[in-house]
ZAKE-855897 format. One line per 5 residues: number of its first residue (from 0); their letters; for each residue x, y, z of N, C-alpha, C. Coordinates in nm, 2 decimals. Example, Ala and Ser with C-alpha at 12.3 -4.5 7.8 and 13.67 -1.06 7.14 Angstrom:
2
0) as) 1.32:-0.57:0.78:1.23:-0.45:0.78:1.32:-0.33:0.78 | 1.28:-0.22:0.71:1.37:-0.11:0.71:1.29:0.00:0.79
//
This chain:
286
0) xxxxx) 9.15:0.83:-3.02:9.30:0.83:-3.03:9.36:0.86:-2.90 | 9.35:1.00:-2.81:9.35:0.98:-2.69:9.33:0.88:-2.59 | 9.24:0.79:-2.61:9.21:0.71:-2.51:9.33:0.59:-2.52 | 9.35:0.58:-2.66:9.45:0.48:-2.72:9.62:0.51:-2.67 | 9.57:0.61:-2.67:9.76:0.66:-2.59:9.73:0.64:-2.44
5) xxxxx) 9.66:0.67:-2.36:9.61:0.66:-2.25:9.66:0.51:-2.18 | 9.59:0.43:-2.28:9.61:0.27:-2.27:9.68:0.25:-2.26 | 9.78:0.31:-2.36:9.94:0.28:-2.40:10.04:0.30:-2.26 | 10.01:0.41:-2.24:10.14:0.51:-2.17:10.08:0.40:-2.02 | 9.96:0.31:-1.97:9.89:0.28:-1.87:9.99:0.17:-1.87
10) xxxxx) 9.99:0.08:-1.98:10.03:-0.06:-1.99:10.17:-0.05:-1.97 | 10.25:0.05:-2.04:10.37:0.06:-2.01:10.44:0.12:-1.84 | 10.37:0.15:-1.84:10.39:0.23:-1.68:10.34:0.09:-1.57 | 10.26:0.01:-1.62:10.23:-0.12:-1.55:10.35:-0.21:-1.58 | 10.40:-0.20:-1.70:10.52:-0.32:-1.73:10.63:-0.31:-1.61
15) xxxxx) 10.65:-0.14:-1.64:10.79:-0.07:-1.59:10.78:-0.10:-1.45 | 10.66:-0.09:-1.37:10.64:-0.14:-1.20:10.71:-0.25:-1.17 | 10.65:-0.34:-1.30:10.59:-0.47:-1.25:10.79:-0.56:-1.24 | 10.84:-0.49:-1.38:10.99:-0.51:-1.37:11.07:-0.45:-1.24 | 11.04:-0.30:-1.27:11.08:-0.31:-1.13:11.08:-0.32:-0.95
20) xxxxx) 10.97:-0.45:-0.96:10.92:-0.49:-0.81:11.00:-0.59:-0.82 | 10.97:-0.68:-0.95:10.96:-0.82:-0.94:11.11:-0.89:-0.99 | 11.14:-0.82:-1.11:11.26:-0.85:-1.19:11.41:-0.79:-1.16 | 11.41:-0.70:-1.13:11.52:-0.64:-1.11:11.57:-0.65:-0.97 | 11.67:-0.69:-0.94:11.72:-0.74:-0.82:11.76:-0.62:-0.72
25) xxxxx) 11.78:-0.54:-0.81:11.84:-0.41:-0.75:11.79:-0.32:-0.66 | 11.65:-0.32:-0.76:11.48:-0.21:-0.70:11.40:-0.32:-0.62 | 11.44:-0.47:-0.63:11.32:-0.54:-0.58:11.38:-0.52:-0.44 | 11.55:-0.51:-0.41:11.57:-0.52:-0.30:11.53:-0.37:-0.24 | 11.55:-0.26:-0.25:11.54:-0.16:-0.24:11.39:-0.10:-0.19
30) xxxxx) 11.30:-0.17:-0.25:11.17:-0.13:-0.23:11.09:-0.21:-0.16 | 11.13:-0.41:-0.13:11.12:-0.45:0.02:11.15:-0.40:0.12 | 11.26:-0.30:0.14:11.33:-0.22:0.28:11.25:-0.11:0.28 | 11.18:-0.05:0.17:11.10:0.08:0.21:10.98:0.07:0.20 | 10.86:0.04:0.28:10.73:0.02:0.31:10.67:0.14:0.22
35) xxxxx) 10.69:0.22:0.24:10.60:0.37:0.15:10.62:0.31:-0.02 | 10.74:0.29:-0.04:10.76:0.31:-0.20:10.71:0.16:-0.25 | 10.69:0.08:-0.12:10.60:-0.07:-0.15:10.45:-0.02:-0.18 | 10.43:0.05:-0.09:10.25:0.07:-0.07:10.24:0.15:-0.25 | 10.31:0.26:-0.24:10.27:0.35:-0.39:10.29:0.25:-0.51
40) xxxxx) 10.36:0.20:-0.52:10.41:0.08:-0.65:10.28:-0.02:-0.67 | 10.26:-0.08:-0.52:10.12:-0.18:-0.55:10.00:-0.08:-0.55 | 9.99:0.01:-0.53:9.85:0.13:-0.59:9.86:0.11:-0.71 | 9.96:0.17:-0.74:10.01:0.22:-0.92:9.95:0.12:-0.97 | 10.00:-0.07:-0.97:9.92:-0.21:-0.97:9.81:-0.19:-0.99
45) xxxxx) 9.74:-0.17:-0.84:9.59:-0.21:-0.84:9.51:-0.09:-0.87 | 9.54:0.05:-0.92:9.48:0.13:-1.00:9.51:0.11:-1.17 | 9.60:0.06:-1.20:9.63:0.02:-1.38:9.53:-0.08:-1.39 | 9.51:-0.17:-1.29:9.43:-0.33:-1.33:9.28:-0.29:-1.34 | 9.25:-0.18:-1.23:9.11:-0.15:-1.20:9.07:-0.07:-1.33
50) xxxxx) 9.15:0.04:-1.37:9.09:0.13:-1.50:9.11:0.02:-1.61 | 9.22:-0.11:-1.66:9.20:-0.14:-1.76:9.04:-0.26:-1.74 | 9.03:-0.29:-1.63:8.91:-0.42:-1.63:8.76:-0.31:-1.62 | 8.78:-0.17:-1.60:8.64:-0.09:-1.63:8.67:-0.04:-1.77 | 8.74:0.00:-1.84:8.75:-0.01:-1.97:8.73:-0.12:-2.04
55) xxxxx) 8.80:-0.24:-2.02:8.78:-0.36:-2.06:8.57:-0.40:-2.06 | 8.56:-0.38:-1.99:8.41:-0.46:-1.92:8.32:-0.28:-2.04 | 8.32:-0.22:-2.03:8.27:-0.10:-2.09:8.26:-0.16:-2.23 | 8.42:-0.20:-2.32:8.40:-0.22:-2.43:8.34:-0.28:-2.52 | 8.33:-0.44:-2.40:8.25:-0.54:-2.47:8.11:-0.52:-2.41
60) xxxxx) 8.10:-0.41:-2.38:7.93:-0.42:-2.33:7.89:-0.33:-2.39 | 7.97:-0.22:-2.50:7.91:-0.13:-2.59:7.92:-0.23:-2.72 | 8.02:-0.34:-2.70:8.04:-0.40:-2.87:7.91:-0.48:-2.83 | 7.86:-0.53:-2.73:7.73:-0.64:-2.76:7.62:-0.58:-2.79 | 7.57:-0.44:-2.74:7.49:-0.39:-2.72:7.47:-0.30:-2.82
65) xxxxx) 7.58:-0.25:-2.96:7.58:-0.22:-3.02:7.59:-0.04:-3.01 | 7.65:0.00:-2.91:7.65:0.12:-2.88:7.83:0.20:-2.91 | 7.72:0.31:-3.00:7.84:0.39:-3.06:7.99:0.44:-2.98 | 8.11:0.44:-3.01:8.21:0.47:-2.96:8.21:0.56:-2.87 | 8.18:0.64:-2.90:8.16:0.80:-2.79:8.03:0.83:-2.71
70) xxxxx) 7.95:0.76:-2.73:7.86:0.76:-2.65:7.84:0.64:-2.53 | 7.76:0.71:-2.42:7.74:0.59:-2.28:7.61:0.64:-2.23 | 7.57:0.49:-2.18:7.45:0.50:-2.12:7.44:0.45:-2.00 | 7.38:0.41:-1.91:7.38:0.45:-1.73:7.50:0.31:-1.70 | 7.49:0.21:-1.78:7.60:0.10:-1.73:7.70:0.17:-1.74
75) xxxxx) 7.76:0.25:-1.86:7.92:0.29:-1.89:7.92:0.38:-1.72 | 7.83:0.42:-1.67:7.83:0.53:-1.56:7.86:0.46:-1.43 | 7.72:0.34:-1.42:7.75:0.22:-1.29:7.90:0.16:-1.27 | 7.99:0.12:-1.45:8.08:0.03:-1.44:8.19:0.13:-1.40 | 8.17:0.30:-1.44:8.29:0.40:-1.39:8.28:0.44:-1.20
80) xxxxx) 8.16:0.41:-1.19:8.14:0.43:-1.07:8.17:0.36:-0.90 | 8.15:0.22:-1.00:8.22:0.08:-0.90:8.40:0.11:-0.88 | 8.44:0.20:-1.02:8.61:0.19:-1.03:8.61:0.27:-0.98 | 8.57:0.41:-0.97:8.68:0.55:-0.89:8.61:0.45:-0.71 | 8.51:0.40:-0.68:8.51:0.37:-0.55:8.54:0.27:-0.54
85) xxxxx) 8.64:0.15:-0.59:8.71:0.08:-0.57:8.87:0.18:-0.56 | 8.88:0.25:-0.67:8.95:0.32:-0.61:8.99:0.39:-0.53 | 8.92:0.48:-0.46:8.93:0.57:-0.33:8.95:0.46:-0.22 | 8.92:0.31:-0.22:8.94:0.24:-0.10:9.09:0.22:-0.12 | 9.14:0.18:-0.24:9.29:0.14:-0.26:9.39:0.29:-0.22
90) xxxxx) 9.38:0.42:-0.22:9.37:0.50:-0.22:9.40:0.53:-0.04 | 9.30:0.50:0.03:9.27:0.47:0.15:9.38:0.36:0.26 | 9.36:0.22:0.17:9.50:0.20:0.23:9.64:0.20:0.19 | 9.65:0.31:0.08:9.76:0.32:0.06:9.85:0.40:0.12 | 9.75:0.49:0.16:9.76:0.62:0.26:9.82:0.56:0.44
95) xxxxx) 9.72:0.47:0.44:9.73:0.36:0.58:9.86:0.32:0.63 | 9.88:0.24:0.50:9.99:0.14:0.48:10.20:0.20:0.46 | 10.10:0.35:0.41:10.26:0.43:0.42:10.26:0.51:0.54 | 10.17:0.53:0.65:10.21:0.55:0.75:10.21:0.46:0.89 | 10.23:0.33:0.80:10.27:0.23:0.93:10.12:0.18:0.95
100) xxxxx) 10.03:0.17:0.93:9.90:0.17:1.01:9.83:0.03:0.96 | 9.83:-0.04:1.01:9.77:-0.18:0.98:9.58:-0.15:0.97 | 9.51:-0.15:0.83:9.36:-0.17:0.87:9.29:-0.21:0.95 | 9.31:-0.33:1.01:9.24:-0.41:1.05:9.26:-0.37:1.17 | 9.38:-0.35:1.23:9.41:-0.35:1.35:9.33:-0.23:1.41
105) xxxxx) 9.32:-0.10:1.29:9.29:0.01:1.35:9.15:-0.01:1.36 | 9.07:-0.05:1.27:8.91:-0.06:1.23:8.88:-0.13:1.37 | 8.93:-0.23:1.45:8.96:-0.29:1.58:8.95:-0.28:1.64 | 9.03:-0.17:1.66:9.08:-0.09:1.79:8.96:0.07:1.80 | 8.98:0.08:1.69:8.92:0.24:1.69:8.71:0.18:1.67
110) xxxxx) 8.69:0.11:1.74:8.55:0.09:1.70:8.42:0.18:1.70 | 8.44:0.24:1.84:8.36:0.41:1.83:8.40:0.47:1.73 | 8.49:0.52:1.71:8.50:0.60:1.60:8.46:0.58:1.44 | 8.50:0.42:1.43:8.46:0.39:1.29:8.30:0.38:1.33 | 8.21:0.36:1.43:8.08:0.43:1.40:8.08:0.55:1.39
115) xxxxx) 8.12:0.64:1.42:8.08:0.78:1.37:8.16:0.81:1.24 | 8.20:0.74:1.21:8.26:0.78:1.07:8.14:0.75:1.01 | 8.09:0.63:1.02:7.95:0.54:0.93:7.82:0.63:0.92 | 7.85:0.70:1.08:7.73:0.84:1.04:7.72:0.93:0.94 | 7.88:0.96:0.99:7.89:1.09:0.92:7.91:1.08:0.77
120) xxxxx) 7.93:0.93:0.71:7.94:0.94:0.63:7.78:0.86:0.52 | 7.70:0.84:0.64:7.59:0.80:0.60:7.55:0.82:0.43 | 7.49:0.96:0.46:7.47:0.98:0.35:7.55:0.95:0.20 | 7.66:0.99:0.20:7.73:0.95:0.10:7.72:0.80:0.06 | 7.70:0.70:0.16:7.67:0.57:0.13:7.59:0.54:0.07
125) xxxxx) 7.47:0.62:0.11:7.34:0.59:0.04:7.32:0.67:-0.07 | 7.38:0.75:-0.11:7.36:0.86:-0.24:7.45:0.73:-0.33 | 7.56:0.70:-0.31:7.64:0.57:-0.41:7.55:0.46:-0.43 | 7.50:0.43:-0.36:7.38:0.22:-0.34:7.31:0.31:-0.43 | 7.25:0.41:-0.43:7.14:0.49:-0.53:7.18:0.47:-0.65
130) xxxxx) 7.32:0.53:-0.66:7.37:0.56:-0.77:7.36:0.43:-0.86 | 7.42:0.36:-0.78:7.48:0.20:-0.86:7.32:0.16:-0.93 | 7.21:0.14:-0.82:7.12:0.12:-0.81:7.06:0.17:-0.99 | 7.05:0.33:-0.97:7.01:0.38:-1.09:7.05:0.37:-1.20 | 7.20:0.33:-1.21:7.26:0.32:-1.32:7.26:0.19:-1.38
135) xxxxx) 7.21:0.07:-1.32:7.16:-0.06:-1.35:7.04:-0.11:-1.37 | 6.95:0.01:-1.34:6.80:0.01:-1.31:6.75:0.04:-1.48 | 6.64:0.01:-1.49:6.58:0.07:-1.61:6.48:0.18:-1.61 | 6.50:0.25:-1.49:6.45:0.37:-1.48:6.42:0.47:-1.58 | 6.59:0.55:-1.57:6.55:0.62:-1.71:6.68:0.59:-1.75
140) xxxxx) 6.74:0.63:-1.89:6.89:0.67:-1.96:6.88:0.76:-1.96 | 7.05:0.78:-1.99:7.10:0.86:-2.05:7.01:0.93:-2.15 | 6.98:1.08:-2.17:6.91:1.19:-2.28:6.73:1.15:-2.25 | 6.72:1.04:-2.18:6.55:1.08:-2.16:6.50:1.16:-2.05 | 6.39:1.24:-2.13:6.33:1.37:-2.08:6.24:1.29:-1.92
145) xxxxx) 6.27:1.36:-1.82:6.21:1.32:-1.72:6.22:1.38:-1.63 | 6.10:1.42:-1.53:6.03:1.51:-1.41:6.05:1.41:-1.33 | 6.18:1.48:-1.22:6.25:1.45:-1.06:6.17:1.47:-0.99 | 6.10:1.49:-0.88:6.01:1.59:-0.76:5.98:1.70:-0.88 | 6.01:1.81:-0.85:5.99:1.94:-0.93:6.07:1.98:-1.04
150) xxxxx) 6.22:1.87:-1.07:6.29:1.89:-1.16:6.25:1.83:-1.29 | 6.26:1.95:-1.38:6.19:1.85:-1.54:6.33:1.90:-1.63 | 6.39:1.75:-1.71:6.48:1.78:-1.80:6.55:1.67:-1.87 | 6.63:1.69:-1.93:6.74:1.55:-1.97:6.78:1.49:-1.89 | 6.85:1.35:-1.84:6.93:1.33:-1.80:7.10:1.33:-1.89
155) xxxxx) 7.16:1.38:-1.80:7.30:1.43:-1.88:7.41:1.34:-1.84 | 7.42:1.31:-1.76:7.50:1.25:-1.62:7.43:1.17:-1.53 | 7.50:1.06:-1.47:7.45:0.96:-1.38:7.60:0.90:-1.29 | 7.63:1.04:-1.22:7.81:1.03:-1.12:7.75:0.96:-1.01 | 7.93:0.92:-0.97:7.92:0.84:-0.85:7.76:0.88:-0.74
160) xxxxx) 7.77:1.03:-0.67:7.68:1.08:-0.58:7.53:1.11:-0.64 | 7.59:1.19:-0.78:7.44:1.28:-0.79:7.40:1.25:-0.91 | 7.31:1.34:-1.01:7.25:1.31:-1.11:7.24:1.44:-1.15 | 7.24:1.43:-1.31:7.27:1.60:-1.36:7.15:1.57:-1.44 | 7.10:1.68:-1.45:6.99:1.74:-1.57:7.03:1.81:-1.59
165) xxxxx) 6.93:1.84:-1.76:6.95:1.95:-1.86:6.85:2.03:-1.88 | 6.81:2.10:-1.78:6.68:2.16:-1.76:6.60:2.27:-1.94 | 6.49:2.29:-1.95:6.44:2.39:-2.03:6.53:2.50:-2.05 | 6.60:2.54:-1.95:6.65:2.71:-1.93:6.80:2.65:-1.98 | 6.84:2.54:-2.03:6.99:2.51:-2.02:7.07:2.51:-1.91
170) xxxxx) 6.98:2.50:-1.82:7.07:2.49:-1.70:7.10:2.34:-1.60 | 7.20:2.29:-1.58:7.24:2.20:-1.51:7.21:2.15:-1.39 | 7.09:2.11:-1.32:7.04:2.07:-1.23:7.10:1.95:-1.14 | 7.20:1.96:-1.03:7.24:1.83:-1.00:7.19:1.80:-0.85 | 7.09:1.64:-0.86:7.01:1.62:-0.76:7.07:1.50:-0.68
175) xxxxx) 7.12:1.47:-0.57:7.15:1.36:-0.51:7.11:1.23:-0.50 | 7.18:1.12:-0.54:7.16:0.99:-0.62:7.00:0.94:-0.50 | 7.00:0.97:-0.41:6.93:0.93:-0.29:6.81:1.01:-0.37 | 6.79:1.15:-0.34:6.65:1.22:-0.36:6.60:1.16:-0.46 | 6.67:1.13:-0.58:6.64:1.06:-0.73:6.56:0.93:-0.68
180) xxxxx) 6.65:0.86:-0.59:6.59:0.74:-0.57:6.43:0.73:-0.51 | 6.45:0.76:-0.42:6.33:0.81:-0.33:6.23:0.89:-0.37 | 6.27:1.00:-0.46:6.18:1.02:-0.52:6.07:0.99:-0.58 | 5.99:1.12:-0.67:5.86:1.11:-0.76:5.93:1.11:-0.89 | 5.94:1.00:-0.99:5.99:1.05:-1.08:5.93:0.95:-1.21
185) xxxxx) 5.85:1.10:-1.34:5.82:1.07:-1.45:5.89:1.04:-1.56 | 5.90:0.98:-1.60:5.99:0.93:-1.72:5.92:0.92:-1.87 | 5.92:1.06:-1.91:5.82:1.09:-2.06:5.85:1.04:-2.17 | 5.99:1.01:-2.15:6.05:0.88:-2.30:6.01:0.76:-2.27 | 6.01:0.74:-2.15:5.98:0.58:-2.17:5.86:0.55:-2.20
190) xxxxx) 5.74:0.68:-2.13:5.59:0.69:-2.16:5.56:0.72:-2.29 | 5.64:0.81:-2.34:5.62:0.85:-2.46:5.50:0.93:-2.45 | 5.54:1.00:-2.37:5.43:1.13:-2.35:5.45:1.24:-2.43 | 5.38:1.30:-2.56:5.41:1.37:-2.59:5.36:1.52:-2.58 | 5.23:1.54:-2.51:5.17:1.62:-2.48:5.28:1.74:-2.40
195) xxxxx) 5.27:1.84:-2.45:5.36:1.94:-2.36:5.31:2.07:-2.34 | 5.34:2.11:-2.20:5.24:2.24:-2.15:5.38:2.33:-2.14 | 5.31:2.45:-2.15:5.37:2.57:-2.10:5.27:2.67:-1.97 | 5.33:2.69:-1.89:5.25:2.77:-1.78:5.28:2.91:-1.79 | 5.16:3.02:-1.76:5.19:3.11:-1.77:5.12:3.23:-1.72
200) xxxxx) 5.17:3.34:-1.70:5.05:3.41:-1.61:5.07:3.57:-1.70 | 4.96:3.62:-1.66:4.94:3.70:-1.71:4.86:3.83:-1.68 | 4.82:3.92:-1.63:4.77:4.06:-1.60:4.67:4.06:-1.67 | 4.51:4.08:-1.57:4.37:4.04:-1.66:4.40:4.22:-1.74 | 4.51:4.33:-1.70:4.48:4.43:-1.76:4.52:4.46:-1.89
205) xxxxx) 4.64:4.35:-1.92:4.70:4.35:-2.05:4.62:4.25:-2.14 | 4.53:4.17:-2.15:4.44:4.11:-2.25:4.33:4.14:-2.24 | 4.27:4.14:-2.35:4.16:4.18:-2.40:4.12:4.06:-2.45 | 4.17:3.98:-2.53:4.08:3.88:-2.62:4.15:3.77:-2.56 | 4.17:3.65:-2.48:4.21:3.52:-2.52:4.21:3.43:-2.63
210) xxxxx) 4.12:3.41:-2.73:4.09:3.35:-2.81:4.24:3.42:-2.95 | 4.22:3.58:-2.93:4.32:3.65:-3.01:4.49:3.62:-2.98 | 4.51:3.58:-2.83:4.66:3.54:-2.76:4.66:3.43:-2.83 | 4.59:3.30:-2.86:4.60:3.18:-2.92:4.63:3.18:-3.04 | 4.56:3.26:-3.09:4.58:3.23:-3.23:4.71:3.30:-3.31
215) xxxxx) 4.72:3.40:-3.28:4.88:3.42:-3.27:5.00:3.31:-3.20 | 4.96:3.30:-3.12:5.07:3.16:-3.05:5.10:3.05:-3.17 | 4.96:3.04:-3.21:4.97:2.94:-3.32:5.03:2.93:-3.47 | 5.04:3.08:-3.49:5.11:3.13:-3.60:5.25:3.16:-3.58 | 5.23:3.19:-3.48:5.42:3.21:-3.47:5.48:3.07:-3.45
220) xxxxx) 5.44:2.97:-3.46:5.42:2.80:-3.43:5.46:2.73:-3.57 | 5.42:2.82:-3.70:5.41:2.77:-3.80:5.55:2.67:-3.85 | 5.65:2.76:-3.82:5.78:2.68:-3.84:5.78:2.53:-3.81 | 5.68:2.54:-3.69:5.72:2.39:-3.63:5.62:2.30:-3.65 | 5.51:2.33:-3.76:5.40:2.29:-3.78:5.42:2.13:-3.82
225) xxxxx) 5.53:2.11:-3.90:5.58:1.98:-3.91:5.59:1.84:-3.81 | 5.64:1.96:-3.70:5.68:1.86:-3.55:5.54:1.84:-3.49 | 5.44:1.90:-3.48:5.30:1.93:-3.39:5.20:1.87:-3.45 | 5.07:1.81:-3.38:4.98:1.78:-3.41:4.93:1.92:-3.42 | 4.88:1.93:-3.52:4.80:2.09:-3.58:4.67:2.05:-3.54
230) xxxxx) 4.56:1.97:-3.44:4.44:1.94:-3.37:4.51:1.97:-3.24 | 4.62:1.97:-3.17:4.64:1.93:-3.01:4.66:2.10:-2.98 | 4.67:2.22:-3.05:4.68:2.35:-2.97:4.60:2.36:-2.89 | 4.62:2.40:-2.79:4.50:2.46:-2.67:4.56:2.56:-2.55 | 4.47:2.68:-2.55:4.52:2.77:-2.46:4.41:2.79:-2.40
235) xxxxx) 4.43:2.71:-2.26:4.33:2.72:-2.13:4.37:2.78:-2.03 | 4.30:2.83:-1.95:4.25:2.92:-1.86:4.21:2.84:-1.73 | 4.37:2.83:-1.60:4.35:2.74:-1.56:4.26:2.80:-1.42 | 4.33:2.93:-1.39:4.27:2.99:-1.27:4.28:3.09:-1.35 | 4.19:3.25:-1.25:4.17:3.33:-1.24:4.15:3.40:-1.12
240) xxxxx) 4.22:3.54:-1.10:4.27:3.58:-0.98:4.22:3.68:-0.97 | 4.24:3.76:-0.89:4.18:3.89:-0.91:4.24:4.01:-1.00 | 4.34:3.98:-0.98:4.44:4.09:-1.11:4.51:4.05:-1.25 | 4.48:3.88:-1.23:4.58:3.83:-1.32:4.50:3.68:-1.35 | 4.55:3.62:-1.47:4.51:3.49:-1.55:4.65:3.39:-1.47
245) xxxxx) 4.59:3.25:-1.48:4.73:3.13:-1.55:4.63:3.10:-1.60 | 4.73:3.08:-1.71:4.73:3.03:-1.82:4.78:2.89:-1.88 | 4.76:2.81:-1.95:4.89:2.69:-1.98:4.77:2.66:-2.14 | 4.93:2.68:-2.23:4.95:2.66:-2.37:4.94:2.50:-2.35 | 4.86:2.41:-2.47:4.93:2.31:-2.45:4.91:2.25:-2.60
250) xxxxx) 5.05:2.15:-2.70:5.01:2.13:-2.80:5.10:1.95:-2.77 | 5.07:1.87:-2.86:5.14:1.74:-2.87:5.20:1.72:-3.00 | 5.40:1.70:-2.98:5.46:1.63:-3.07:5.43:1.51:-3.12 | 5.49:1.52:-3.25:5.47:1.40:-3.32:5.59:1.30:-3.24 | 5.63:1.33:-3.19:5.78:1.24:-3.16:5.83:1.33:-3.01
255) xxxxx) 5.88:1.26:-2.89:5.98:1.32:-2.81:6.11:1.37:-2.86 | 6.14:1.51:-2.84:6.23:1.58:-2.91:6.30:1.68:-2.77 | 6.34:1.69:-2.66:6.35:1.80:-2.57:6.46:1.95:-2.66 | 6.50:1.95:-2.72:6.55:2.04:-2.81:6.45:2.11:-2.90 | 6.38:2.05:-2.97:6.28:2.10:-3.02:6.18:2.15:-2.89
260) xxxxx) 6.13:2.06:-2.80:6.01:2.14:-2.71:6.07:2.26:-2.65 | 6.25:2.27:-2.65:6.34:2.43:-2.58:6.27:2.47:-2.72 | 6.31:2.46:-2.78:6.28:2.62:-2.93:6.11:2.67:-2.94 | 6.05:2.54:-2.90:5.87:2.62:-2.92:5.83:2.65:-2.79 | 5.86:2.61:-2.68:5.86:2.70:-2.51:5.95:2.83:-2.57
265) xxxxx) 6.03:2.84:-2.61:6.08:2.99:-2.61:6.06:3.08:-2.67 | 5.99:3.00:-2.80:5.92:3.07:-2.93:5.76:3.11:-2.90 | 5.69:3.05:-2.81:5.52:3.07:-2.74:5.61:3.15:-2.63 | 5.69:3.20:-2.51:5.65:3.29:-2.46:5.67:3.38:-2.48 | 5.78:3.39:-2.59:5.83:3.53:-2.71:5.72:3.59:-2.75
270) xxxxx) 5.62:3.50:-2.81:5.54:3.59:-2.87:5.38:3.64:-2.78 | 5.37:3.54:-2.65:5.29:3.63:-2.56:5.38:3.72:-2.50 | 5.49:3.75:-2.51:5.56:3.93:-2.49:5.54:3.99:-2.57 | 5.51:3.94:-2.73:5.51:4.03:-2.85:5.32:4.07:-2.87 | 5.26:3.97:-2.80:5.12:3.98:-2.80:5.13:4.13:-2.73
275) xxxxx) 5.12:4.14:-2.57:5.10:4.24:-2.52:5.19:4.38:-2.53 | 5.32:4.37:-2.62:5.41:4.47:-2.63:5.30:4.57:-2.73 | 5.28:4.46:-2.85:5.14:4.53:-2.92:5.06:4.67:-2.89 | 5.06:4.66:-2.78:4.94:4.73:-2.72:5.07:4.79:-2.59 | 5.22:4.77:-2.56:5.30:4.83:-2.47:5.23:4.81:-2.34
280) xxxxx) 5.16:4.67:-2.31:5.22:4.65:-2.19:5.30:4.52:-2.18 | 5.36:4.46:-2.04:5.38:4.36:-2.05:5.31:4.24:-1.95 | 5.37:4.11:-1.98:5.28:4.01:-1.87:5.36:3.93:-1.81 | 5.33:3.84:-1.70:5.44:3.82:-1.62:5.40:3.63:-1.65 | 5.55:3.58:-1.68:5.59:3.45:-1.72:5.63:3.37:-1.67
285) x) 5.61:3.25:-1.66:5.65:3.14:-1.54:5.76:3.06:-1.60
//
């Protein structure tokens, strides 16, 4: 409904320009003699045309595709992404154009400098090509679980620059459209990997039994016995140190679920704190 007024109050505010550049004798004269109130009027233009033709192009590519009203996936992100940076150019010379400044002439004249603008703005160029890049790519979507370099999470966001995850801990991870690119990056929905580890370390002084840590892990698991292959539990013993174990739990969903793998990661290292509390000590968790 919002969006629908949005359109509204856009289209009308487009009418009202367009009468008074074009139609009204009065403003049309008034606003050929003033260069600034020319430049902001044709923004106002070519920012209404640009948000209705990225909305427009969104709509019929969620109606083909069959994709629900409130939800988007990496095109609704690419097709928002091409607008706000078509817009920041319009933006740019609108800025130009109200203080007298001809583009071309300056980009011309000023040629050293528009290379070090190119430097300086390097990166950002290449974090956006990334971006566009990823958001057209079939990399990953939107909510698939996937390991960045060292980042493991949802994808939440796919903005102009960066890329947001939804890490284990609920925390927001945002990596630059470039590192993503160039990156190492696993994509466990599209693999449909469902094997999931937990890492963990532990003080050789607080365990006595390993075999006893497991089988409790596994019981406190029961809730979710539904979701889990009840053959895939395994608690291995990856190294061994002089003071201390790692560890890594590992069991396999029936299905990719990253909501579910947050509640049984939180629910397995709960109860190796409740293993060793047992006995009052504690062990140290990755």
């Amino acid at each position: 409904m919002k969006k629908n007024w949005i359109l509204i109050l856009n289209l009308l505010l487009l009418v009202g320009v367009i009468y008074l550049k074009f139609f009204n004798s009065v403003t049309s004269k008034l606003i050929a003699e003033v260069n600034q109130l020319q430049s902001v009027l044709a923004f106002i233009i070519f920012y209404i045309t640009i948000h209705f033709l990225s909305n427009t192009a969104k709509y019929f590519y969620s109606k083909k595709n069959k994709i629900p009203k409130n939800k988007k996936n990496n095109v609704h992100f690419g097709i928002e992404n091409i607008a706000n940076f078509t817009i920041s150019i319009g933006i740019l010379l609108m800025l130009l154009s109200i203080f007298g400044i001809n583009p071309t002439e300056l980009i011309t004249s000023l040629t050293i400098v528009a290379a070090a603008i190119a430097l300086l703005t390097k990166e950002y160029i290449v974090d956006f090509l990334s971006g566009i890049y990823l958001s057209f790519s079939n990399t990953f979507e939107i909510n698939d679980f996937v390991k960045i370099n060292n980042q493991k999470g949802k994808i939440v966001e796919i903005s102009m620059l960066k890329v947001h995850l939804l890490n284990d801990d609920d925390d927001i991870v945002i990596i630059p459209n470039s590192k993503v690119h160039y990156g190492e990056i696993i994509n466990y929905t599209k693999k449909d990997i469902r094997l999931m580890t937990i890492d963990f370390q532990i003080a050789l002084k607080n365990i006595n039994n390993i075999e006893q840590l497991e089988k409790e892990i596994i019981i406190s698991l029961q809730s979710f016995k539904e979701f889990i292959d009840p053959k895939s539990y395994k608690l291995k013993v990856v190294e061994m140190k002089m003071d201390y174990l790692d560890l890594k739990f590992q069991y396999t969903l029936k299905k990719i679920d990253m909501d579910l793998q947050q509640k049984i990661r939180k629910r397995t290292i709960r109860e190796v704190f409740n293993f060793i509390s047992s006995v009052n000590r504690t062990p140290t968790a990755e």
